[in-house]
DOZA-394684 format. One record per residue (C-alpha): x, z, y; residue in one letter. Coordinates in steps of 0.25 Angstrom, whole numbers, padded with zeros to 4 digits. Each point is the difference from the previous one (the first is absolute). Example, Ala and Ser with C-alpha at 12.3 -4.5 7.8 and 13.67 -1.06 7.14 Angstrom:
BEGIN
<atom><u>0049</u><w>0031</w><v>-0018</v><residu>A</residu></atom>
<atom><u>0006</u><w>-0002</w><v>0014</v><residu>S</residu></atom>
//
This chain:
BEGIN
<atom><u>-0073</u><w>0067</w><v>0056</v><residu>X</residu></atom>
<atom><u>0000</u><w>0005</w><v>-0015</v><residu>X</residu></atom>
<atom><u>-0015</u><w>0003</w><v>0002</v><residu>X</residu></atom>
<atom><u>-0001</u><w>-0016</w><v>0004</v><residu>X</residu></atom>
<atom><u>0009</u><w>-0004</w><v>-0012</v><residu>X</residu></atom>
<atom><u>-0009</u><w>0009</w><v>-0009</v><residu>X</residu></atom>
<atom><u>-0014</u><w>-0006</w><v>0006</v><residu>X</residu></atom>
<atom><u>0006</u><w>-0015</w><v>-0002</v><residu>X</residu></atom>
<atom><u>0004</u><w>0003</w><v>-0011</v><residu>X</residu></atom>
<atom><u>-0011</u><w>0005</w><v>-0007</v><residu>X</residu></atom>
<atom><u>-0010</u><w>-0011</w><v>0007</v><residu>X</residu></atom>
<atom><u>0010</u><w>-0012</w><v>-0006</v><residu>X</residu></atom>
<atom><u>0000</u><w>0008</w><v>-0015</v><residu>X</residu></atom>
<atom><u>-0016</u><w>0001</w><v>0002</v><residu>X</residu></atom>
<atom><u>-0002</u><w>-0013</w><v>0003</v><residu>X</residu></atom>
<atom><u>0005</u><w>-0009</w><v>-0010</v><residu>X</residu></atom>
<atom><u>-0002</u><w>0003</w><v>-0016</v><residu>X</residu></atom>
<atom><u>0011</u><w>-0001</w><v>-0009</v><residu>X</residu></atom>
<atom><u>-0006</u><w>-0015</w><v>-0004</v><residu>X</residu></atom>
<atom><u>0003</u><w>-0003</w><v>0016</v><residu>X</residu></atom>
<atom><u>0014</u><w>0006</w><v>-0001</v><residu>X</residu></atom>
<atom><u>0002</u><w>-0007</w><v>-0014</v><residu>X</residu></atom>
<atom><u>-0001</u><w>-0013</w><v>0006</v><residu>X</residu></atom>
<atom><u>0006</u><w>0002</w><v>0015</v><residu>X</residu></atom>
<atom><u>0012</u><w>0003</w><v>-0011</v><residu>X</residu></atom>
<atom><u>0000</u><w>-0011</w><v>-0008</v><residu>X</residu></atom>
<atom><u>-0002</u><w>-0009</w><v>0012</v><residu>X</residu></atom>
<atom><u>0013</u><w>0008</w><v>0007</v><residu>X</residu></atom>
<atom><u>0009</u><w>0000</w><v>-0014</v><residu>X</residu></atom>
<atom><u>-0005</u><w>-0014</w><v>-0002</v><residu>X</residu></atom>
<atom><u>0006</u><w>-0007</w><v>0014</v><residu>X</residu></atom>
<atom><u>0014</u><w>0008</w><v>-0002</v><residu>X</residu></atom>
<atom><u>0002</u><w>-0004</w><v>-0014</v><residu>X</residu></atom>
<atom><u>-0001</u><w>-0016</w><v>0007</v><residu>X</residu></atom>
<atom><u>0010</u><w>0003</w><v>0011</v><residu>X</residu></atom>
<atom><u>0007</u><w>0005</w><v>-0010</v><residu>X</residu></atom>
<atom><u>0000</u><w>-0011</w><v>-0008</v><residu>X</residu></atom>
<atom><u>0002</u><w>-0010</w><v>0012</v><residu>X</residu></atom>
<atom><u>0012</u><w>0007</w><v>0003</v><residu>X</residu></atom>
<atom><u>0005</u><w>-0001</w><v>-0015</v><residu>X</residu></atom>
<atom><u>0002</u><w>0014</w><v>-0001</v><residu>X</residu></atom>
<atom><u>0005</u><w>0005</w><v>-0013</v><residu>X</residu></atom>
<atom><u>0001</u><w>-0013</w><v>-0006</v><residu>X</residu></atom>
<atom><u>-0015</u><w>-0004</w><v>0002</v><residu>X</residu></atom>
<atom><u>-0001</u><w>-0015</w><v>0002</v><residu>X</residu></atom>
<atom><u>-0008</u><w>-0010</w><v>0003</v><residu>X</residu></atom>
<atom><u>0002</u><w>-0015</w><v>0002</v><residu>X</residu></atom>
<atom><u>-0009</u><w>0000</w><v>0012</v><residu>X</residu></atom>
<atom><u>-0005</u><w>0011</w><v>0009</v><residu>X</residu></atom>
<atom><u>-0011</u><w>0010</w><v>-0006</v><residu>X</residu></atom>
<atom><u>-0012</u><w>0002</w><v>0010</v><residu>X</residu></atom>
<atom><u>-0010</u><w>0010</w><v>-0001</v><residu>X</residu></atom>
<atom><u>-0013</u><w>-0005</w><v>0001</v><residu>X</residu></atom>
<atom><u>-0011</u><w>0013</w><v>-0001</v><residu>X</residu></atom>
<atom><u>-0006</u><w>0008</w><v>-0009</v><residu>X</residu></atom>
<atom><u>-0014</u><w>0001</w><v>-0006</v><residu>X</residu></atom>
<atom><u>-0008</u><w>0011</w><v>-0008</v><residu>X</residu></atom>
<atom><u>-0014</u><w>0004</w><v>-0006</v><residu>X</residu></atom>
<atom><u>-0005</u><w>0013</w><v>0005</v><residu>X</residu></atom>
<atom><u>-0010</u><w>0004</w><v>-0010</v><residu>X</residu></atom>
<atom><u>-0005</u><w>0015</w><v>0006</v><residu>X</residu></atom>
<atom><u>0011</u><w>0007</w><v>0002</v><residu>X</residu></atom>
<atom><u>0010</u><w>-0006</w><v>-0008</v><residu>X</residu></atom>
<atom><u>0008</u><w>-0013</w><v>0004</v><residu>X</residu></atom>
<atom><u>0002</u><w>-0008</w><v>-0010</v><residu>X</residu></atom>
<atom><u>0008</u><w>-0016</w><v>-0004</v><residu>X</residu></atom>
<atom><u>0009</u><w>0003</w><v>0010</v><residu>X</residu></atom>
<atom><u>0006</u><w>-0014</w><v>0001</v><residu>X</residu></atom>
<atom><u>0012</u><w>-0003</w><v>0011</v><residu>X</residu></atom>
<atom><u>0004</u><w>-0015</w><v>0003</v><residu>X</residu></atom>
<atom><u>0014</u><w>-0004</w><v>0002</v><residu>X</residu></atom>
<atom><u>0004</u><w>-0013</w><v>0001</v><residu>X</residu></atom>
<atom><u>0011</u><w>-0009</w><v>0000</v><residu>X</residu></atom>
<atom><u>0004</u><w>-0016</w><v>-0001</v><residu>X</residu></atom>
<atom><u>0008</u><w>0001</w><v>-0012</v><residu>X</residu></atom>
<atom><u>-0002</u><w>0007</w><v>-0013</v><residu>X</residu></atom>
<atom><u>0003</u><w>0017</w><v>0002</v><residu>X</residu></atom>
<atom><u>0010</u><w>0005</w><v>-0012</v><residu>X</residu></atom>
<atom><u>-0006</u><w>0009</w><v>-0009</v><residu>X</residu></atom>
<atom><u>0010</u><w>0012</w><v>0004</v><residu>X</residu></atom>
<atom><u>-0004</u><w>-0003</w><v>0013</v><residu>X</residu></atom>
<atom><u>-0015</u><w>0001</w><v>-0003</v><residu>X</residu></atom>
<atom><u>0002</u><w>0012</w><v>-0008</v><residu>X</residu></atom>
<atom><u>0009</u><w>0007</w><v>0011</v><residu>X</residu></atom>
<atom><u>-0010</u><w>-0004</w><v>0010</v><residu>X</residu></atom>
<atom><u>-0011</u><w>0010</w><v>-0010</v><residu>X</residu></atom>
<atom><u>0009</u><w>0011</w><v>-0002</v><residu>X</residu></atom>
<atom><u>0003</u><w>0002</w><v>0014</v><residu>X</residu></atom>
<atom><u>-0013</u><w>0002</w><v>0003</v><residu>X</residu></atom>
<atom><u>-0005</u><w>0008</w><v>-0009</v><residu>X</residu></atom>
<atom><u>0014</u><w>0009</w><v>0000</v><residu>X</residu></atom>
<atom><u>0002</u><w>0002</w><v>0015</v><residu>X</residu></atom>
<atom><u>-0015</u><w>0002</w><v>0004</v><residu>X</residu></atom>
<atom><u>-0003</u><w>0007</w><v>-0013</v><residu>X</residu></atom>
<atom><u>-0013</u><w>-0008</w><v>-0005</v><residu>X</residu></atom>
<atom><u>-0008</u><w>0005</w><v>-0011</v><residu>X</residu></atom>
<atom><u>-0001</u><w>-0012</w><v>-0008</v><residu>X</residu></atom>
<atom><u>-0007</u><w>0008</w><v>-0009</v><residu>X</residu></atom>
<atom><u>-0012</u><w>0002</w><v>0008</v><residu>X</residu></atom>
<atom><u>0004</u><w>-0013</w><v>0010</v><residu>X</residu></atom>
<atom><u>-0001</u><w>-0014</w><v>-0004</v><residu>X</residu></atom>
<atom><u>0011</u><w>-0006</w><v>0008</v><residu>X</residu></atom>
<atom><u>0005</u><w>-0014</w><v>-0004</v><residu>X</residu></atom>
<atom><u>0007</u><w>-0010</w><v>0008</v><residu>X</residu></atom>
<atom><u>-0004</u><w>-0015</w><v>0000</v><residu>X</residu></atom>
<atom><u>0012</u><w>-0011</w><v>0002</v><residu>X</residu></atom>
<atom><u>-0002</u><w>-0012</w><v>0005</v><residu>X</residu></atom>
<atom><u>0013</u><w>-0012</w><v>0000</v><residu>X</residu></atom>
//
C-alpha cells in the first residue's frame, strides 16, 4: 500500500508543472470564495447570487501568464466583496502574484 501511495504520488507530482498546479489552484480557491460569498459568510454580500463563470490564461512556454477568472452577477458586486473574493485566493491557495498574473473580471 505505501509503495502504491508513493508511485501515485510521484506520477501525480511528475505530471503537472507548477503552472498546471497554479491554475488547478486558483480555479479551486476561486469557486470556494463564491460559495462563500452566496452563503454571506463573514459579511460578504451581494444583492444577487455570484456565479462563476471559468477562467482563461495565456501560456507562453512555460509560463502561464493573464490569468483572468470570470464571475458574474446580476447586480453590481461591493468593492469588499470583490477585494475578499482576490484575497482568498491568493491567501488560501498561496499564488505567487508575483510571478502569476491573476485578475478577476466582474460582470453586473
Amino acid at each position: 500500500l505505501l509503495i502504491s501511495t508513493i508511485t501515485i504520488t510521484y506520477f501525480l507530482t511528475s505530471s503537472f508543472d507548477e503552472g498546471t498546479r497554479t491554475l488547478d489552484k486558483i480555479d479551486l480557491g476561486a469557486k470556494t470564495a463564491v460559495s462563500l460569498v452566496n452563503s454571506g459568510y463573514n459579511g460578504t454580500q451581494t444583492e444577487g447570487t455570484l456565479i462563476y463563470a471559468g477562467m482563461t490564461w495565456d501560456n507562453a512556454g512555460n509560463n502561464y501568464e493573464n490569468i483572468t477568472v470570470y464571475i458574474s452577477n446580476t447586480t453590481p458586486v461591493p468593492v469588499n466583496t470583490r477585494v475578499f473574493v482576490k484575497n482568498y485566493v491568493v491567501e488560501t491557495q498561496d499564488i505567487d502574484t508575483t510571478k502569476y498574473d491573476f485578475s478577476i473580471a466582474w460582470s453586473g
